[in-house]
C-alpha positions in Angstrom: 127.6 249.0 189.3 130.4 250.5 188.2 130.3 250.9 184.2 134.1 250.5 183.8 134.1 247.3 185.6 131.2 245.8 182.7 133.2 244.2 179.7 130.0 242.3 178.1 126.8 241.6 178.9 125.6 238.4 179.9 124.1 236.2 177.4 119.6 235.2 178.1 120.3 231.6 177.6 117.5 229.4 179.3 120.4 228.8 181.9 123.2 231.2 181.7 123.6 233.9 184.0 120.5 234.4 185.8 121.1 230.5 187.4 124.9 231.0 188.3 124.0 232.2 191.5 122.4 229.0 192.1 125.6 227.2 192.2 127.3 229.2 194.7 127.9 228.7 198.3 130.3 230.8 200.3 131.5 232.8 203.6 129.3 230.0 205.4 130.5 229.9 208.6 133.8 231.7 209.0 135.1 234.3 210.6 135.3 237.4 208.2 138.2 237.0 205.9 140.9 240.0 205.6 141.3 241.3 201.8 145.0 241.0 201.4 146.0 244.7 202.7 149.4 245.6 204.0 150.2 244.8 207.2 150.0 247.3 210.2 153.5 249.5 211.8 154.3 247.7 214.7 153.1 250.2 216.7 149.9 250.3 215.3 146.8 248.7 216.0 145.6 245.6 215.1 142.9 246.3 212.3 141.4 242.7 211.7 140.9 242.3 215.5 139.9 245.9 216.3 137.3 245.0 213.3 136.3 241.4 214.7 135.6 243.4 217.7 133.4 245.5 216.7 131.6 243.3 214.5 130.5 240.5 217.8 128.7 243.7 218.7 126.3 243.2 216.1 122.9 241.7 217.2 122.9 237.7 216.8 120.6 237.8 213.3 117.4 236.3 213.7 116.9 233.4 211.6 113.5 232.5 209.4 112.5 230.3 206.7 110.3 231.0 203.4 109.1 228.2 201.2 107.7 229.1 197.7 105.7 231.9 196.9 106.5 233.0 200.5 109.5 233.8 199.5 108.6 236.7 196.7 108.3 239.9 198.9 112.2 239.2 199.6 114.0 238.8 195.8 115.0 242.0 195.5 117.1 241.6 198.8 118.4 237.7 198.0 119.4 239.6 194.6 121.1 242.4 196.1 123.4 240.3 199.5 124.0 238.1 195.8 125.8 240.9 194.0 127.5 241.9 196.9 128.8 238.9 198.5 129.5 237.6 195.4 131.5 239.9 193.6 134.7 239.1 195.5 137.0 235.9 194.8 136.7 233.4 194.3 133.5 234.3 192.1 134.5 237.3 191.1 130.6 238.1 190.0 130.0 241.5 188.1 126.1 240.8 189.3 122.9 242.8 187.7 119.5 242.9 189.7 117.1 242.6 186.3 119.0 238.8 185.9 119.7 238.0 189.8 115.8 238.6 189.5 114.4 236.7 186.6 116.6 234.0 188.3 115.2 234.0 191.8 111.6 233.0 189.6 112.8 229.4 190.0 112.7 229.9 193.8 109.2 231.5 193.7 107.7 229.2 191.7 108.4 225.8 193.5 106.7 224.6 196.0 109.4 222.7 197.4 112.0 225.2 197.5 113.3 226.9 200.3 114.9 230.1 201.4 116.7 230.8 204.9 117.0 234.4 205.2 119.0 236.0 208.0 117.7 239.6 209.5 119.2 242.5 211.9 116.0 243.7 212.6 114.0 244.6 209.4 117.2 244.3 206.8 117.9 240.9 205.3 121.8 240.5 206.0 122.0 237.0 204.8 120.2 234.6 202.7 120.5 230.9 202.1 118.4 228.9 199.3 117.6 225.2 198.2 115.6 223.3 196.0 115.1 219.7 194.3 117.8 218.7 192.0 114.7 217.3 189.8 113.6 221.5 189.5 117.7 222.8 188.5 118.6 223.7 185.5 119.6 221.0 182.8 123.4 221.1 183.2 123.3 220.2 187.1 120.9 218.0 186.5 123.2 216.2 183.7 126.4 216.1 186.3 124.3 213.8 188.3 122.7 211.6 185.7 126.0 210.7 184.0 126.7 209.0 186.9 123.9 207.4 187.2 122.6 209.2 190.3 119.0 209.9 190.2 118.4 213.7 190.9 114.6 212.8 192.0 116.7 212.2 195.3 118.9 214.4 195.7 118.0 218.2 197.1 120.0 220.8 195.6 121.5 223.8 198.6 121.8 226.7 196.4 124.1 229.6 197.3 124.9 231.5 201.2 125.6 234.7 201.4 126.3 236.4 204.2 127.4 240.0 205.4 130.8 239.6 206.4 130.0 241.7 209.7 127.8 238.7 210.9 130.1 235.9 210.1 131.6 233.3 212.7 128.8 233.2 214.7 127.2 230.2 213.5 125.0 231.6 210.8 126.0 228.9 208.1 125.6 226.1 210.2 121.7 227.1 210.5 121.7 227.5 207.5 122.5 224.1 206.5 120.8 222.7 209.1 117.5 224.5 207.9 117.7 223.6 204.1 118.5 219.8 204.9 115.5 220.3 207.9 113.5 221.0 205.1 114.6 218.1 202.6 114.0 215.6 205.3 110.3 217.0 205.9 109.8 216.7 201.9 110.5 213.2 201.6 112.1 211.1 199.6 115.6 212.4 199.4 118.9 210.8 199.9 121.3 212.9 199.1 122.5 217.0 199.6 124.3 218.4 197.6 125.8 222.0 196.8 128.7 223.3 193.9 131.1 225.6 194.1 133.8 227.4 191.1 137.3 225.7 190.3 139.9 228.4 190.4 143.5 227.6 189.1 146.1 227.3 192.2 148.5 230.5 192.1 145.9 232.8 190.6 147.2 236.5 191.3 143.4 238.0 191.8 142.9 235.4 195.5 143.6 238.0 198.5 146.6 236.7 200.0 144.6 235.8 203.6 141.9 234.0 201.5 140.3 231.5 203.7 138.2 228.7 201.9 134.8 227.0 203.1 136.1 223.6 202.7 137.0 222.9 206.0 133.9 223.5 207.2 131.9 221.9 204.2 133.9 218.8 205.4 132.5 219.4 209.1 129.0 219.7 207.7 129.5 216.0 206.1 130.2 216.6 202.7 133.0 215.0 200.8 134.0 216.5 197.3 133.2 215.0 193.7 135.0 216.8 191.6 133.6 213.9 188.8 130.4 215.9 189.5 130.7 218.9 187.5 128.9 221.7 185.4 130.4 224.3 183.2 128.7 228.1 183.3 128.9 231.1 182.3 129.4 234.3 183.9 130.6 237.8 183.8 133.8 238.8 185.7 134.3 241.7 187.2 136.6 243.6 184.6 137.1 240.9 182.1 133.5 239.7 180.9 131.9 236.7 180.2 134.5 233.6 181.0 133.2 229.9 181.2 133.6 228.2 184.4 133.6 224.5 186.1 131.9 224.3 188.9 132.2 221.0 191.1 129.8 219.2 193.6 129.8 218.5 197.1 127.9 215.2 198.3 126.7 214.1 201.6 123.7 211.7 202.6 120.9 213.1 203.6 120.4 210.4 206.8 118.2 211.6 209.3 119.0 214.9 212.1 
């Protein structure tokens, strides 16, 4: 971690840093996404598609689920694809692996909680979490209940990361379809749900050939509620610790 990108550290609130991760869902199921460099001569090659290219090389990832303490021999990797993935926009997360870890505890520690890992052989190269709304922290749990929406039934789909090298081939749709797999087989849920930040339209730091999740997110039945919200915490990469809205996506849980 760069030192000259660290500003502050986080705050050890009960539910500051160490949870943001929790709220965040991202490069699902899309093709990479280009980072806003200039474009090539004309007599040049292409460099996305030359990099697409090379990418569909890549093995198809092999896909397993861990529930609970099953999970534990792989936190340190979750933590790490975290840092990674998230530290470019719209998160903009200037991660640590002490916090990414004390958060993942949460994970471990219920029974009903779920993580979708993604390997290339022996390295984890995506990851993909859930748990019951009922087990978040207080503030997500609080977006729900001021709307009278009873969290005992609705399961919470925690963040997806993914390398971008093994993007558009499907990966986030498996994961969603394993996390609400496994909210079906726990019972008594009617409702998915995941958040993801509000960023202010015409902010100079999105790469110019950004491409959002929410088309997809729509695919995957979810409609927006931006009445459902939760204000966190976190430290930006090169400014320190900001407060942030995040906003929930809804969809019922119905059967497969």
């Amino acid at each position: 971690m760069p030192a000259a990108a660290v500003v502050s550290r986080p705050r050890r609130d009960a539910w500051g840093q160490p949870r943001l991760a929790r709220a965040w869902a991202t490069a699902e199921d899309e093709a990479p996404q280009p980072i806003g460099a200039a474009g090539p001569s004309p007599a040049a090659p292409d460099p996305p598609a030359l990099t697409q290219d090379a990418d569909m090389k890549k093995p198809m990832p092999e896909i397993r689920s861990y529930a609970g303490a099953e999970i534990t021999p792989y936190l340190e990797a979750i933590a790490a694809l975290r840092i990674a993935v998230f530290r470019d926009w719209p998160y903009l997360y200037d991660g640590d692996a002490a916090y990414e870890a004390k958060y993942l505890q949460t994970y471990r520690d219920s029974w009903r909680s779920i993580a979708v890992l993604a390997f290339d052989g022996p390295r984890v190269v995506g990851a993909s979490t859930g748990v019951p709304m009922s087990d978040e922290i207080p503030e997500f749990r609080a977006a729900f209940d001021d709307h009278l929406l009873d969290v005992d039934h609705v399961f919470y789909c925690g963040e997806s990361v993914l390398l971008p090298e093994y993007r558009g081939r499907g990966v986030g749709h498996r994961f969603f379809d394993m996390r609400e797999a496994h909210a079906r087989a726990l019972g008594g849920f009617n409702w998915t749900t995941f958040c993801a930040v509000e960023r202010e339209p015409g902010d100079t730091r999105q790469p110019p050939f950004h491409r959002g999740n929410e088309v997809f997110w729509k695919k995957r039945g979810y409609t927006h509620r931006p009445e459902l919200r939760a204000n966190l915490p976190w430290n930006e990469v090169g400014r320190g610790e900001r407060e942030h809205t995040l906003s929930f996506w809804l969809r019922p849980l119905g059967r497969a």
